[in-house]
N, C-alpha and C positions, 0 to 999 in steps of 0.2 A: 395501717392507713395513715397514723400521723406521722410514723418515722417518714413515709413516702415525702406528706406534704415537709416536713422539718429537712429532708435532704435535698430538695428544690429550694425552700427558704436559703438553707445554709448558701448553696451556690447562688444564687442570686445576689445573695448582702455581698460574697467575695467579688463576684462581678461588679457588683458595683463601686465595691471599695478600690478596684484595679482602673477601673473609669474614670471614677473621681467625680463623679456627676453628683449634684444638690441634691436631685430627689430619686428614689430607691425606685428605678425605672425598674430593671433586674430583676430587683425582688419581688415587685408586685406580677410581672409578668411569669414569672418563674414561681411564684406560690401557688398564679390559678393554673398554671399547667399540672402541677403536683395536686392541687385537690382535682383535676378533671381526670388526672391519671388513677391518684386512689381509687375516686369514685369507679372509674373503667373497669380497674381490675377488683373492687370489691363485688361491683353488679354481677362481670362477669363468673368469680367463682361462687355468688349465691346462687346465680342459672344453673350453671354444672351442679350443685349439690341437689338443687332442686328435680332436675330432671334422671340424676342417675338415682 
């Protein structure tokens, strides 16, 4: 789950370091996709373990 969210961070801060933009637009948007992603695929494989 954190490497998830840490491999969406990483891309974002390089995104934004290729930009060049003041504030870490990137990053912020690209961290919540990464914890909404974690979280998708942790729920998800809880349910599968739960139901098999």
């Amino acid at each position: 789950m954190v490497l998830i969210i840490l491999l969406f961070y990483w891309a974002g801060s390089k995104l934004d370091e290729r930009a060049g933009s003041e504030k870490p637009v990137y990053t912020a948007i690209l961290s919540l996709v990464g914890v909404f992603a974690a979280l998708y695929i942790t729920l998800k494989d809880f349910i599968k373990k739960k139901d098999g």
